[in-house]
C-alpha positions as CSV (number, residue, x, y, z in Angstrom):
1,X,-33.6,-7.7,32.1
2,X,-35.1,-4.7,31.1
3,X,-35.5,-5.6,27.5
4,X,-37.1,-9.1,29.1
5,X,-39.5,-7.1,30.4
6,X,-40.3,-4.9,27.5
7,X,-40.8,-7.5,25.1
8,X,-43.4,-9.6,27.5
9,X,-45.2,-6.3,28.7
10,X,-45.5,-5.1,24.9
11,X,-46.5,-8.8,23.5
12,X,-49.2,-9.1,26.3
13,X,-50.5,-5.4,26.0
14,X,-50.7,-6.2,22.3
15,X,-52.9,-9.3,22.8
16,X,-55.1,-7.8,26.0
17,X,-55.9,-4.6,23.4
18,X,-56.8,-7.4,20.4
19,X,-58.8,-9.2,23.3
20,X,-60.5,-5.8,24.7
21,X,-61.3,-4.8,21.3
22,X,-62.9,-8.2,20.2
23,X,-65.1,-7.8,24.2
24,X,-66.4,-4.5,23.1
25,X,-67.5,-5.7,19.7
26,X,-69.5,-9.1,20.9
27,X,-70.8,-6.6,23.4
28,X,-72.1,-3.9,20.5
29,X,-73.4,-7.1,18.6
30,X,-75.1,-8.8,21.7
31,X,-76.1,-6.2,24.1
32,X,-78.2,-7.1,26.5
33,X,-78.1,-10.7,25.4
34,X,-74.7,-11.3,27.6
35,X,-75.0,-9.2,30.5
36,X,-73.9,-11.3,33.8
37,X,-70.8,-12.3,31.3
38,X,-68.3,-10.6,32.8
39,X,-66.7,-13.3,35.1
40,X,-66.2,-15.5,32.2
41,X,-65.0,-13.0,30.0
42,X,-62.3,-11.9,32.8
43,X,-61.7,-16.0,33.0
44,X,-61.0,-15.7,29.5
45,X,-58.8,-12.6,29.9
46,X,-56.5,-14.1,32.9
47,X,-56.2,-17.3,30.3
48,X,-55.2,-15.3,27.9
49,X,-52.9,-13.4,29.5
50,X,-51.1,-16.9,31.1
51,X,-51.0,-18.2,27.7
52,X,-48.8,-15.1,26.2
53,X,-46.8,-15.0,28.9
54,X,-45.7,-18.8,29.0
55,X,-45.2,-18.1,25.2
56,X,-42.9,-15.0,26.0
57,X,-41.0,-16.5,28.8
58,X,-40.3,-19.7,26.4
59,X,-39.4,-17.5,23.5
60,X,-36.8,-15.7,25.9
61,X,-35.2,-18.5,27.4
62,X,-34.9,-20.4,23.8
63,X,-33.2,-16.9,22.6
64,X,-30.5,-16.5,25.7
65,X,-30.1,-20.2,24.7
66,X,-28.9,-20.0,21.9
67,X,-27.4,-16.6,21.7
68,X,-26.1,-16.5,24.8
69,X,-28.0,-13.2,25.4
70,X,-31.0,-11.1,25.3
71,X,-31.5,-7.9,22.8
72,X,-34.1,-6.5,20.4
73,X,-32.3,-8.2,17.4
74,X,-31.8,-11.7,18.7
75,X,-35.7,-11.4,19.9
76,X,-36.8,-10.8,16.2
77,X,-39.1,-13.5,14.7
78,X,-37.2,-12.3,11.3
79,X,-33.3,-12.4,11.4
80,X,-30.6,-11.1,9.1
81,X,-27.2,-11.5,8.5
82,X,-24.5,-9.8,6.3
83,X,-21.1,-12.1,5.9
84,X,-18.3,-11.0,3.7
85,X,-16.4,-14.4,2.6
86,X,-13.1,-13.3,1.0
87,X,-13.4,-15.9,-2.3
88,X,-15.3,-15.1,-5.5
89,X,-19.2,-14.6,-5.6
90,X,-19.3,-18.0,-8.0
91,X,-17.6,-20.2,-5.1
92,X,-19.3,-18.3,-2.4
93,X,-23.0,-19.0,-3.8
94,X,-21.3,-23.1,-3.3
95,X,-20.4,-22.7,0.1
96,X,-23.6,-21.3,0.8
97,X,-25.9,-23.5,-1.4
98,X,-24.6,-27.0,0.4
99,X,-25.1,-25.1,3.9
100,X,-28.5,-24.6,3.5
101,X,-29.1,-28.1,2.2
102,X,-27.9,-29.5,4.8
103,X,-29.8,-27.5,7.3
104,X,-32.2,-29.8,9.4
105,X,-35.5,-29.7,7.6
106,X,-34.9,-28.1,4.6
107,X,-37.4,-28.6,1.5
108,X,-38.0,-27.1,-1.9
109,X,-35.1,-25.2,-2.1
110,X,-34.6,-23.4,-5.2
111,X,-31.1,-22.2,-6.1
112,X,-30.0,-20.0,-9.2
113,X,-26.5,-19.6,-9.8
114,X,-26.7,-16.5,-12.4
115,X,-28.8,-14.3,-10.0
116,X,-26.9,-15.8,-6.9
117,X,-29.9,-16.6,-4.9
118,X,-31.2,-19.4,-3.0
119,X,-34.5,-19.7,-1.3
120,X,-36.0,-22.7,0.9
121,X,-38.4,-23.9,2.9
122,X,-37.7,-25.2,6.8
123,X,-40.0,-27.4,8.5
124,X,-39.2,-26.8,12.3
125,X,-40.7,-28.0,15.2
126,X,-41.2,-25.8,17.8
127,X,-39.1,-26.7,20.9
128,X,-41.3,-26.5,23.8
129,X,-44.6,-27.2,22.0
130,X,-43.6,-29.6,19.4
131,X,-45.9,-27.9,16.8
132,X,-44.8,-28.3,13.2
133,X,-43.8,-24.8,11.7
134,X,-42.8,-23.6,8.4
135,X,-40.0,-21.1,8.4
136,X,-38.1,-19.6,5.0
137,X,-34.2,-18.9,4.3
138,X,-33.6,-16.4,1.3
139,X,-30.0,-16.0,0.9
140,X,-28.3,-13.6,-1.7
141,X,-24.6,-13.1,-2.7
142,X,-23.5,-9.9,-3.8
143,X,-19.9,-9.8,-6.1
144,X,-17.5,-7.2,-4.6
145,X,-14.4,-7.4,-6.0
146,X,-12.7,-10.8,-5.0
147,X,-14.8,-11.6,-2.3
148,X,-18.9,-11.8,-2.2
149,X,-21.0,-10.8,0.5
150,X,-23.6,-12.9,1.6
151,X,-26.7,-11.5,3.1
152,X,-29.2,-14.2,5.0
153,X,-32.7,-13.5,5.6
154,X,-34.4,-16.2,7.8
155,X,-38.3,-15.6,8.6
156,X,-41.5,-17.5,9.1
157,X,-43.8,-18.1,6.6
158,X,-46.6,-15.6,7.6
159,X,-47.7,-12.4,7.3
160,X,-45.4,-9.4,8.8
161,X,-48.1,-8.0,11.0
162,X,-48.1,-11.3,13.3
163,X,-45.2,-10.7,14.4
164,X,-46.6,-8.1,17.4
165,X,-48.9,-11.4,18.5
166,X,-46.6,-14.5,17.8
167,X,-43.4,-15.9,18.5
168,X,-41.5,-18.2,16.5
169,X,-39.2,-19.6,20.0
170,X,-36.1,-18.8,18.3
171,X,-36.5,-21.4,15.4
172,X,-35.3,-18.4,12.5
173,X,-32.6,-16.9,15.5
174,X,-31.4,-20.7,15.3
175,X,-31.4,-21.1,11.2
176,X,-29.5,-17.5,11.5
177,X,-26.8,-19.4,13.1
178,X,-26.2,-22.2,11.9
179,X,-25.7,-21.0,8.5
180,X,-23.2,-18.3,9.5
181,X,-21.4,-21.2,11.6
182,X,-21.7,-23.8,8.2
183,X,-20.1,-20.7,6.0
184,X,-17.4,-20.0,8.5
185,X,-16.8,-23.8,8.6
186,X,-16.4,-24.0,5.1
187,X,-14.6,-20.7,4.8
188,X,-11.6,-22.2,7.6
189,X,-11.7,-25.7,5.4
190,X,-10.7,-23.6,2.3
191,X,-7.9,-22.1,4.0
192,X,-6.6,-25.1,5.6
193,X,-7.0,-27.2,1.9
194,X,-5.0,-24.4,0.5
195,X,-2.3,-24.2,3.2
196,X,-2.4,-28.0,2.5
197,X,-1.8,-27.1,-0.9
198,X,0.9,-25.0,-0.7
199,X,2.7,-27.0,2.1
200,X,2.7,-30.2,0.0
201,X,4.4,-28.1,-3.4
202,X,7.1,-26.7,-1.0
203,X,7.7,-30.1,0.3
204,X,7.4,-31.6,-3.4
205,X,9.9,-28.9,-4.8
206,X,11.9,-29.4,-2.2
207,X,12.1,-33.1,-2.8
208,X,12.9,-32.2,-6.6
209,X,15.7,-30.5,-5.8
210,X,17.0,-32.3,-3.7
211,X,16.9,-35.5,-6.5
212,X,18.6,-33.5,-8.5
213,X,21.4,-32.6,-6.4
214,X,21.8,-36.0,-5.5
215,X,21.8,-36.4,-9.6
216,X,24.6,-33.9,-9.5
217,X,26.2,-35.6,-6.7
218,X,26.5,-39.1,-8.3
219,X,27.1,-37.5,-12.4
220,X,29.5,-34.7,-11.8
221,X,32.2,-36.6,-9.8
222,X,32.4,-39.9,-12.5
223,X,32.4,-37.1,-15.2
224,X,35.1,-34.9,-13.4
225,X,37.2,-38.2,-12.9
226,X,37.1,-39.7,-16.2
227,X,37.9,-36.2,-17.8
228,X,40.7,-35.6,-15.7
229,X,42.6,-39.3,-15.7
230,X,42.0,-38.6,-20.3
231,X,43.6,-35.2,-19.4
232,X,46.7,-37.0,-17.7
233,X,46.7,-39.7,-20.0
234,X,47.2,-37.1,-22.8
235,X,49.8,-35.0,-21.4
236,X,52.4,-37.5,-22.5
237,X,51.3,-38.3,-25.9
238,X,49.1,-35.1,-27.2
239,X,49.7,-32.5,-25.0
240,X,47.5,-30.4,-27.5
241,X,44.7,-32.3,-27.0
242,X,45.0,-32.7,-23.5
243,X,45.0,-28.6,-23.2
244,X,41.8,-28.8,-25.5
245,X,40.0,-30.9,-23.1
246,X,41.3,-29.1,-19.9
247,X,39.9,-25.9,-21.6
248,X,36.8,-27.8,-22.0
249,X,36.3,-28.5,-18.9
250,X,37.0,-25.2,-17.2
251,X,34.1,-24.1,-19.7
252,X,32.1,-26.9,-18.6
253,X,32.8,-26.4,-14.8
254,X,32.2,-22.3,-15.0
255,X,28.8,-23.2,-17.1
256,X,27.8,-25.3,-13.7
257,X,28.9,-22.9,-10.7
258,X,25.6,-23.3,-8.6
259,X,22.6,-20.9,-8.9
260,X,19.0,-20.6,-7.1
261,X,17.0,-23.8,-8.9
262,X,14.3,-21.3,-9.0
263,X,16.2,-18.9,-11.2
264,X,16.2,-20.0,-14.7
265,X,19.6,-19.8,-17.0
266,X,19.4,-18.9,-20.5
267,X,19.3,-20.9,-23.6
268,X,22.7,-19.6,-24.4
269,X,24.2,-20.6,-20.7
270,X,22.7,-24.1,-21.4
271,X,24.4,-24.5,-24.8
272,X,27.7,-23.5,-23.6
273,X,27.5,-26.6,-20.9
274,X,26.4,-28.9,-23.2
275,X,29.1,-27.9,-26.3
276,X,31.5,-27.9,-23.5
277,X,30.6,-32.0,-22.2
278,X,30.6,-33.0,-25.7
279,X,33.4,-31.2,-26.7
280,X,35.4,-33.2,-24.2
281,X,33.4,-36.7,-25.1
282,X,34.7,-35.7,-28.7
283,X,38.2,-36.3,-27.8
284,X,37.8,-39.2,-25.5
285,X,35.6,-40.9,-28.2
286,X,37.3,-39.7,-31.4
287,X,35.6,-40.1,-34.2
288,X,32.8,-42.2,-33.3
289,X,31.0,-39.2,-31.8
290,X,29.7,-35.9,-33.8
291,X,27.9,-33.2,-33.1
292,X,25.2,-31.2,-35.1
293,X,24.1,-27.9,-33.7
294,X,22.0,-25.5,-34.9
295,X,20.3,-23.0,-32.9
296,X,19.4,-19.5,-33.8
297,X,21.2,-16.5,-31.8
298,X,17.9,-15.0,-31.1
299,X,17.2,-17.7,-28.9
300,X,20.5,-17.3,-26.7
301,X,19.1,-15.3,-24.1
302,X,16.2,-17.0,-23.7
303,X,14.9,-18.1,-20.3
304,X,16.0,-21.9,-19.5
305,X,15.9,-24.0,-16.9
306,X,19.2,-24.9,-15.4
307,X,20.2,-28.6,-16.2
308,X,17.8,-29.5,-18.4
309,X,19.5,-29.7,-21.8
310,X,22.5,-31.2,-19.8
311,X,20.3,-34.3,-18.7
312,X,18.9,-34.6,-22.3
313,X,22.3,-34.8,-23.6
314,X,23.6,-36.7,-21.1
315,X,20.7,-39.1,-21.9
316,X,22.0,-39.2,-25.6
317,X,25.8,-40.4,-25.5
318,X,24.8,-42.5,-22.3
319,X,21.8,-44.7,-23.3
320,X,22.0,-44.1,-27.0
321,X,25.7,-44.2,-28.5
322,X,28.0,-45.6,-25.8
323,X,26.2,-48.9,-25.9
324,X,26.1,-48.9,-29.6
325,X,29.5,-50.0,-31.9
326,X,30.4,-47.4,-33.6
327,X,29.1,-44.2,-32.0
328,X,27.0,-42.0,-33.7
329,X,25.5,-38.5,-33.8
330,X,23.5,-35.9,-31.4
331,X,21.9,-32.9,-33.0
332,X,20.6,-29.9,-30.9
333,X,18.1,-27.6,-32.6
334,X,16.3,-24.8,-30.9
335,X,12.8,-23.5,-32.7
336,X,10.3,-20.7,-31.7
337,X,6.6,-21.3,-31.4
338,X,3.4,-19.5,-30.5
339,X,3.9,-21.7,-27.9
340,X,7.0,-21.2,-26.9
341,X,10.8,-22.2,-27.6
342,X,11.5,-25.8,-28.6
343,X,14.5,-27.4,-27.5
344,X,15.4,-30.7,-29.3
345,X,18.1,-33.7,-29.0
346,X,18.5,-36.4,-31.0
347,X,20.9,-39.2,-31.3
348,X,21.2,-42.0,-33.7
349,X,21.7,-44.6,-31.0
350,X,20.5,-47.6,-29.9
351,X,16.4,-46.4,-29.0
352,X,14.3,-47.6,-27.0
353,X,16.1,-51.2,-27.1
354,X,16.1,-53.2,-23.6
355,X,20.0,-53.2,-23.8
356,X,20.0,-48.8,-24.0
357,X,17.5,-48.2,-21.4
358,X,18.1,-46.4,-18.3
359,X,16.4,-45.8,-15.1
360,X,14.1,-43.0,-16.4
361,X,14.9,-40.9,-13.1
362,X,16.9,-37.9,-15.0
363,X,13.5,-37.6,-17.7
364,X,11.3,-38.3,-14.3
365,X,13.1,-35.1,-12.9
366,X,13.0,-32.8,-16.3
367,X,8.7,-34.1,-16.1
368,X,8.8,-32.9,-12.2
369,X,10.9,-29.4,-12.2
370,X,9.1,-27.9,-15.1
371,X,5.3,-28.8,-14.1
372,X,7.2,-27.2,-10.5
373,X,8.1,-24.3,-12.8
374,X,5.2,-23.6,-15.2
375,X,2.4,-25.8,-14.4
376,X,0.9,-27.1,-17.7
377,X,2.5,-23.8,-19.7
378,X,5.8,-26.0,-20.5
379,X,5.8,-29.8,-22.2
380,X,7.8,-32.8,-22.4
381,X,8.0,-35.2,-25.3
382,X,10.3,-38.1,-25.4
383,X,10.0,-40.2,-29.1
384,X,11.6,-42.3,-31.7
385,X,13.9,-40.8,-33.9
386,X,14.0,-42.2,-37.7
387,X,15.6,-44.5,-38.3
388,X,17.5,-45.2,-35.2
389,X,17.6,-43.4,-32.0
390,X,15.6,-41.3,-29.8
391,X,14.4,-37.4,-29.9
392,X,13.6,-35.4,-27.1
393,X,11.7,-32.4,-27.2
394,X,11.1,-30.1,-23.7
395,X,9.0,-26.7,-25.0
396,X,9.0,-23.3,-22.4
397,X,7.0,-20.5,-23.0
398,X,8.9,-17.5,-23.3
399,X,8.5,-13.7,-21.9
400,X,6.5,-11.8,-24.1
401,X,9.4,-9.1,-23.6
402,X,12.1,-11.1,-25.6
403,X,11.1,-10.2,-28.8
404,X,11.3,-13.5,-30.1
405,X,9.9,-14.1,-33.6
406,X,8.1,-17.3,-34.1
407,X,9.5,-19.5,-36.5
């Protein structure tokens, strides 16, 4: 209340000074020439006065309007604002840019992304006297660290010294607002997008994993079977062989004791399971299968992901030589690159023919898992081999602390 009172006693005594002041003057300059003036001139004074105080009294209730309340900085014709937005000063200057365009009224705004300013122009109509009024919005972002802060300056287009005789009805208090409401909107919508974000990767990678368990679920137990009834079989008329593809097997089964999916194996780990599978397909299939491998010790401990060079080989004897007469051959090589290590298997089967195609979903799953893993630092790439067969080729970066050399 009392600051009520302050601002319409100082805003009329301002105006009733201007107005004596002006009175003395035309009196100086006329003299005699308006004596008998004075009713008129205290006509004009009372006026006066009724004019600045409907203008204060508006000006006051438009303020606790909109804020709620009544102080010296919410009564300002010129507001400012300082709002630190936790993102980067380049995606700050965004949020704040489309705010302001979309601020009722706004014209010739100028926006320059190096200096991190925008300016612009407001045409606002006064509220209770529906007078068109020009108002201005300088906004500057300041980098500070991984946030910006932005400071808003909202005034109207005039001269500072008006301020003591004019209101602007809470026009610039109401610009003030909106674009710290439009920045926190934008800021909260960020924040959700990325919760969004992060919610819908959980679910995704949880979704992978769960695939490939299932994969596990439906390969490991046919495997397991097949291995063990060949086992029985050859009790009774190799027993030698038959302890060679038990031992096998315990090597296969120790290679693929479950870990976290989100900690990788090794090269070397991965290796062992796949020697292991085909040692055993070796003695079910005889002669028909062989087995090229040549991948350099450095590359054993590696970094791999678990599975991977299973499914690829897995891939090889399944769609590639089982369906074709004869059998055939898989090669394993390992390479290092600048861009990582290169993991290839090959086979000499039957291709891409209609008759050795499978359902895609293991090579779907190796895609999935490592853009899950390493985002577009790891690649997949599935081609003919020459002259028959097919090559697959999955590339991971590796730590800078292996000590690799490229090759």
């Amino acid at each position: 209340m009392i600051t009520s009172t302050l601002f319409i006693f100082r805003l009329a005594l301002v105006w009733m000074a201007a107005y004596i002041t002006l009175v003395i003057l035309i009196n100086e300059v006329m003299g005699p020439e308006i004596d008998g003036s004075g009713g008129f001139f205290f006509t004009l004074a009372l006026l006066l006065l009724f004019v600045v105080f409907n203008s204060a009294f508006s000006h006051l209730r438009r303020v606790r309007l909109i804020a709620g309340s009544v102080d010296a900085l919410h009564l300002a014709n010129r507001q400012r604002r300082q709002i630190e937005v936790p993102f980067e000063a380049g995606m700050v200057f965004d949020m704040v840019e489309a705010a302001i365009r979309e601020l009722p009224g706004a014209e010739d705004i100028e926006s320059a992304r190096d200096s991190l300013q925008v300016r612009a122009k407001l045409k606002r109509t006064d509220p209770w006297d529906l007078r068109a009024r020009n108002n201005q919005v300088l906004v500057t972002v300041t980098p500070n660290g991984d946030a910006g802060s932005v400071t808003v300056i909202c005034e109207p287009q005039r001269l500072a010294w008006t301020d003591w005789f004019l209101v602007d009805f809470g026009t610039n208090l109401e610009t003030a607002e909106a674009i710290s409401r439009a920045v926190s909107r934008r800021v909260a919508e960020r924040r959700r997008m990325e919760q969004v974000t992060v919610r819908e990767t959980v679910t995704e990678k949880e979704l992978t994993v769960a695939k490939l368990s299932l994969l596990h679920a439906q390969v490991e137990p046919h495997f397991l079977y097949n291995t063990l009834a060949s086992a029985q079989i050859l009790t009774r008329s190799d027993p030698a062989r038959a302890d060679q593809m038990l031992g096998n097997l315990i090597m296969y089964l120790r290679q693929s004791m479950p870990r976290t999916e989100d900690l990788p194996s090794t090269l070397g780990e991965e290796l062992a399971r796949a020697r292991a599978y085909l040692d055993i397909l070796k003695i079910r299939m005889g002669p028909s299968l062989s087995l090229s491998i040549d991948v350099p010790d450095a590359l054993l401990p590696v970094p791999f992901p678990t599975m991977m060079l299973q499914t690829l080989v897995e891939n090889a004897i399944k769609h590639g030589l089982e369906p074709k007469p004869g059998g055939g051959t898989v090669w394993i090589l390992a390479r290092a690159a600048e861009q990582g290590v290169a993991v290839t298997v090959a086979d000499d089967g039957r291709g891409f023919s209609a008759e050795g195609g499978g359902t895609g979903i293991g090579l779907r799953n190796v895609r999935e898992r490592l853009r899950l893993a390493y985002a577009n630092a790891a690649s997949f790439a599935i081609v003919a081999n020459f002259p028959h067969g097919v090559a697959a080729t999955i590339t991971v970066p590796y730590p800078a602390a292996a000590g690799v050399k490229h090759g």
